[in-house]
C-alpha positions as CSV (number, residue, x, y, z in Angstrom):
1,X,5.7,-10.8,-16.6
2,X,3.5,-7.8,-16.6
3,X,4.4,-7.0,-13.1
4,X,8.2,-6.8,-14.1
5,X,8.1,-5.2,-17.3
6,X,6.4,-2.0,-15.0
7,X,10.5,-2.3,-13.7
8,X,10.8,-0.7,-17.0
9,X,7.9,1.2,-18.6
10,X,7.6,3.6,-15.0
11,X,4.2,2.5,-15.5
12,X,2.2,2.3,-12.1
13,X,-1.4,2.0,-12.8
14,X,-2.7,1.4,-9.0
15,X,-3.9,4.4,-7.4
16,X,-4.8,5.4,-3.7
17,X,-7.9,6.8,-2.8
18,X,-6.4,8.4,0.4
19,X,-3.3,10.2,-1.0
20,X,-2.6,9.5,-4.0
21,X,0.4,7.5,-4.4
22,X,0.7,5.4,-7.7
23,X,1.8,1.3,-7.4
24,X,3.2,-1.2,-9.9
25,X,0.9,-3.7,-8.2
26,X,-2.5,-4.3,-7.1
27,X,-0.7,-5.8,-4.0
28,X,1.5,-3.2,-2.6
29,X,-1.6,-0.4,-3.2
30,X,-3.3,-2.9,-0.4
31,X,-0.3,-3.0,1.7
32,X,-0.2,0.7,1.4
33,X,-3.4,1.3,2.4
34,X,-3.0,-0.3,5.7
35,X,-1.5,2.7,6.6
36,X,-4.3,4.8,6.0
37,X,-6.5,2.3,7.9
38,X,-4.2,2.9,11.0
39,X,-3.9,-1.2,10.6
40,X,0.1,-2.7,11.8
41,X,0.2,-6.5,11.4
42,X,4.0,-6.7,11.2
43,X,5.5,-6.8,14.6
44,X,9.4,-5.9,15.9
45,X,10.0,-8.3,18.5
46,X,12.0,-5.6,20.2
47,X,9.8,-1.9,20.3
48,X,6.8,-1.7,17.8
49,X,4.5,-2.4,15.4
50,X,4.7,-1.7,11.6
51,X,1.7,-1.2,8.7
52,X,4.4,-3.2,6.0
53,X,6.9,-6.0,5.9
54,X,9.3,-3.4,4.4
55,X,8.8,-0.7,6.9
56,X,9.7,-3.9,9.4
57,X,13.1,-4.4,7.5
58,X,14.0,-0.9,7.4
59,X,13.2,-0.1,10.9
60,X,15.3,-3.7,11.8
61,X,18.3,-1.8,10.7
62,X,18.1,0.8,13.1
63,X,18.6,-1.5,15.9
64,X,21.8,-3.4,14.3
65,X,23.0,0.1,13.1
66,X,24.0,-1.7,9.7
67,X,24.3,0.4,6.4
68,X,25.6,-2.1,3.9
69,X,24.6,0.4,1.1
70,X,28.3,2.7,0.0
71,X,28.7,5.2,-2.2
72,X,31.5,5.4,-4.4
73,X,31.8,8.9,-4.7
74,X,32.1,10.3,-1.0
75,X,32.2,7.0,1.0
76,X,28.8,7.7,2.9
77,X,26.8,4.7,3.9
78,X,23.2,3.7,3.6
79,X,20.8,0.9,5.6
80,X,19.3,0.7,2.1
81,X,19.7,0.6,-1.6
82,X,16.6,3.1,-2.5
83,X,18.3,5.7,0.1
84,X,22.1,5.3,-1.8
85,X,19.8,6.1,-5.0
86,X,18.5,9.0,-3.9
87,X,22.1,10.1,-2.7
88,X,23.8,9.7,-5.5
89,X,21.5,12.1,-7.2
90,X,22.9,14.4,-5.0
91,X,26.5,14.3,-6.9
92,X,24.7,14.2,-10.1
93,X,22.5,17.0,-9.7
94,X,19.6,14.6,-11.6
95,X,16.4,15.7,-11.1
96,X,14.0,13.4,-13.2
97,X,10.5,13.9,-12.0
98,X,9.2,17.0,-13.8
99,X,6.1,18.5,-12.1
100,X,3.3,18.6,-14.9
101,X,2.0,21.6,-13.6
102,X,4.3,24.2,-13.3
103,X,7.7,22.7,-14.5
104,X,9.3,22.0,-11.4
105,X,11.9,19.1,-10.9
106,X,12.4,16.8,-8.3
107,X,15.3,14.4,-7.4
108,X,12.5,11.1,-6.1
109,X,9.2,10.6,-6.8
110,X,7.7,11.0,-3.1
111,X,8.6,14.6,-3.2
112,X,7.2,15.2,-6.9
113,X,4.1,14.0,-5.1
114,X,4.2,16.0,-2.1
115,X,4.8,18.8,-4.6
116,X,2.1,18.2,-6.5
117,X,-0.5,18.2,-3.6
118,X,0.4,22.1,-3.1
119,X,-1.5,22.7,-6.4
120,X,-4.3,20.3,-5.6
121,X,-5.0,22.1,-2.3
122,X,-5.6,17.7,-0.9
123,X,-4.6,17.5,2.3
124,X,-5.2,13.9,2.6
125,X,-4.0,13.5,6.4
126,X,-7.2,14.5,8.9
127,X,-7.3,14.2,12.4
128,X,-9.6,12.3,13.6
129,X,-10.3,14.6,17.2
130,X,-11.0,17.5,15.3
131,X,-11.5,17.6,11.5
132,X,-8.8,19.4,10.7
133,X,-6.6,18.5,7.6
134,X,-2.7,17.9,6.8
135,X,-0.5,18.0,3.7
136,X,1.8,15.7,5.0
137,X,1.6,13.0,8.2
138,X,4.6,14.6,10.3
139,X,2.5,17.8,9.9
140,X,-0.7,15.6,11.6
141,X,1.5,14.2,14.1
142,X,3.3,17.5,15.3
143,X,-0.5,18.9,15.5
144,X,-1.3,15.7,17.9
145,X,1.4,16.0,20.1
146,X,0.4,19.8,20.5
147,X,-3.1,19.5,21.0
148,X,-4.5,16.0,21.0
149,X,-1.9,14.9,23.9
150,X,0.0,13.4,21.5
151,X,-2.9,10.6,20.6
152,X,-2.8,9.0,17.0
153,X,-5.2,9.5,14.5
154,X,-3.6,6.6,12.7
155,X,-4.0,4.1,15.9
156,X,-0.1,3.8,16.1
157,X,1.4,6.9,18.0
158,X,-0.4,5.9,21.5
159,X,-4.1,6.0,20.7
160,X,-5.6,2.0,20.0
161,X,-8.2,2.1,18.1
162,X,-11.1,-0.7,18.4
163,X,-12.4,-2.8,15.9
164,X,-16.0,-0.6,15.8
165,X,-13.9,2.5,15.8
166,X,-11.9,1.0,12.4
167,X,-14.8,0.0,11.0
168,X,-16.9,3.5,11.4
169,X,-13.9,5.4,10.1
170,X,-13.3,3.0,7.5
171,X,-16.6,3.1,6.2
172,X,-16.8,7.3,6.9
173,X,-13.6,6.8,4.3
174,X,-15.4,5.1,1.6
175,X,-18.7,7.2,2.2
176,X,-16.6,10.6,1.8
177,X,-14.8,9.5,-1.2
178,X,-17.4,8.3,-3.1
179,X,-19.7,11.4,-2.4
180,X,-16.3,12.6,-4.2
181,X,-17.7,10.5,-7.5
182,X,-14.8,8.0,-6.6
183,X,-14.9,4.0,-5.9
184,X,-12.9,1.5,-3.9
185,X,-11.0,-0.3,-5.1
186,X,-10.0,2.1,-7.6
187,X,-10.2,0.4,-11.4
188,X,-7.6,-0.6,-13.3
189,X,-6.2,1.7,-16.4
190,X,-4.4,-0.1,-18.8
């Protein structure tokens, strides 16, 4: 019930370490952080393998083509229901995620967040070749292809990493962030 009621309050009192991003549920925070870990357990019997059930479904759609999702306004279709959302913001001109530091507004919460990293300075992408740091993982992955022969810091672009690898950057991880003062799992506000 707690869970659900989040639905309603915005409230999402799960935080990760890595980037950032705020969950509803203890649950999806773990499923999340997968993708930090470079870990893909959900497979797509047809190309690849994905870090969440849900990136599994969406990237489904690609190969069927279907976007079930219409909008009423201009007739445009979408494979999902979050995506039509964010369109239809696009006729309303809404913009309701305020940046709290300078004012800003922002049509979905993923690009508040992005925002907001520009006044942090946290680039919480790093390749794992050379050390150097990214704002946002397209950024990391453009910077692999150019130098790093297109080999994945995140295990899933072309580079597999081994269980030992995981593990040492995996505990490097949680040895950086808690030189930071922070802990893993993060606690629990109420």
């Amino acid at each position: 019930m707690r869970r659900h009621q989040r639905n309603h309050t915005g409230e999402r009192p799960y935080k990760c370490p890595d980037c950032g991003k705020t969950f509803k549920d203890f649950s999806s925070l773990i499923s999340h952080h997968r993708i930090h870990k470079g870990e893909r357990p959900y497979k797509c019997l047809e190309c690849g393998d994905f870090a969440t059930t849900g990136q599994l479904r969406y990237h489904q759609l690609t190969h069927t083509g279907e976007k079930p999702f219409k909008c009423q306004d201009c007739g445009k279709s979408f494979a999902t229901s979050a995506h039509l959302l964010r369109h239809k913001m696009t006729h309303t001109k809404e913009k309701p995620f305020p940046c709290t530091t300078c004012g800003r507004c922002f049509s979905d919460r993923s690009n508040l967040f992005r925002h907001q990293q520009t006044h942090t300075g946290e680039r919480p992408y790093p390749c794992w070749h050379c050390g150097k740091k990214f704002l946002q993982r397209s950024h990391l992955r453009k910077h692999e292809k150019a130098f790093h022969n297109g080999e994945s810091s995140e295990g899933g672009g072309g580079l597999r990493l081994g269980v030992v690898q995981v593990l040492v950057r995996n505990w490097l991880g949680i040895y950086l962030r808690l030189g930071r003062g922070e802990c893993w799992p993060p606690p629990v506000s109420s």
